[in-house]
C-alpha positions as CSV (number, residue, x, y, z in Angstrom):
1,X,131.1,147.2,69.1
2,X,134.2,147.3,71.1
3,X,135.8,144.0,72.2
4,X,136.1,144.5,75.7
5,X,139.1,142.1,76.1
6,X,140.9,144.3,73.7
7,X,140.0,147.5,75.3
8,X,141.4,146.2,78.9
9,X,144.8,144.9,76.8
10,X,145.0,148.2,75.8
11,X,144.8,149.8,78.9
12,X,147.1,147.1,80.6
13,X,149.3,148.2,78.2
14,X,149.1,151.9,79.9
15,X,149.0,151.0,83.1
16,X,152.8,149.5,83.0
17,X,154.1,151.8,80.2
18,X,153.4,154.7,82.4
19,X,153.1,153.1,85.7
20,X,149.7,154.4,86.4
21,X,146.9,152.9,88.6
22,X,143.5,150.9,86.6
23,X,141.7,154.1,86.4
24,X,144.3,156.8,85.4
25,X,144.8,154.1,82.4
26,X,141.0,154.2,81.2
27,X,141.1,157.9,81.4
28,X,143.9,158.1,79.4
29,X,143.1,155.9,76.8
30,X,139.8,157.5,76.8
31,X,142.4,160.5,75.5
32,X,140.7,162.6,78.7
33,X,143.1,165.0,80.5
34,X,143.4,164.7,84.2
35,X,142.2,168.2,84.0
36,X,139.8,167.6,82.1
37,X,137.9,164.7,83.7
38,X,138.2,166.6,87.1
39,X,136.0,169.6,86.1
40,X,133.8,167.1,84.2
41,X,133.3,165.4,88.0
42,X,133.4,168.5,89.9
43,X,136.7,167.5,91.7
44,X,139.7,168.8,92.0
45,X,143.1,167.5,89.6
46,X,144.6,166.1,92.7
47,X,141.1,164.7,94.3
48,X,141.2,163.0,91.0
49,X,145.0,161.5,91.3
50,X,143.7,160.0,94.7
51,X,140.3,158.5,93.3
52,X,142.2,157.3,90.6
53,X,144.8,155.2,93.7
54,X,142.2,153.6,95.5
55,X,138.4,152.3,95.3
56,X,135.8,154.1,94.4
57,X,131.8,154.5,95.4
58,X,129.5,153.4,93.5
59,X,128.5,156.8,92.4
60,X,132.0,158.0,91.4
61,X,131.9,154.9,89.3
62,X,129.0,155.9,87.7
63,X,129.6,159.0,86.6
64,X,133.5,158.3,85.7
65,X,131.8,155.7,83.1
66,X,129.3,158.2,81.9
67,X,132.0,160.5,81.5
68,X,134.2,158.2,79.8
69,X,131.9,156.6,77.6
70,X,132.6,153.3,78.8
71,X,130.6,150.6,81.0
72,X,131.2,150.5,84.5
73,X,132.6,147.0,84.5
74,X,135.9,149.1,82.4
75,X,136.4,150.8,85.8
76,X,137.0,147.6,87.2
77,X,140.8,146.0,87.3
78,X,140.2,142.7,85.8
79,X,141.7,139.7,88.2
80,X,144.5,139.2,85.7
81,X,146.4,141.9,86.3
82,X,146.1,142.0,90.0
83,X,149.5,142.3,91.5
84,X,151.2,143.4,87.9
85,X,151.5,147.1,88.7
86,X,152.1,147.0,92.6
C-alpha cells in the first residue's frame, strides 16, 4: 500500500517544480499525458488545463480517480499547501 502522506509530498513536490495546479500534479505523477487523460475523460486537452485550475464536480472527480488509479481524496489539495502555489 501506498502511504498517502508520501504520495501528496510527491506531488507537492510537482506542483512547485513545475508551477502546476493540485490536479495537473496527480496526473503527472500518475505519468498520464494531458493528452492522454483528456481522451480517457472525453474532454478536450484544453477543457482538461481548465478542470485542472479550478474545482471540480463530484463526477469529474470520480472518474479522474478512476482514471488515475488513485482515491478521490488524492484529488483533493490537502490544507497544508493552501496558499503555496498561488
Amino acid at each position: 500500500m501506498i502511504d498517502p502522506l508520501k504520495q501528496e509530498q510527491a506531488i507537492a513536490l510537482i506542483m512547485v517544480r513545475q508551477n502546476v495546479s493540485w490536479l495537473a500534479a496527480v496526473r503527472i505523477h500518475k505519468n498520464m499525458s494531458r493528452t492522454d487523460a483528456a481522451k480517457m475523460l472525453n474532454v478536450t486537452p484544453n477543457a482538461l488545463t481548465r478542470i485542472e485550475k479550478k474545482q471540480i464536480s463530484a463526477h469529474m472527480k470520480s472518474r479522474m480517480a478512476e482514471i488515475y488509479g488513485c482515491p478521490e481524496a488524492l484529488l483533493v489539495c490537502p490544507s497544508w499547501m493552501n496558499g503555496l502555489n498561488e
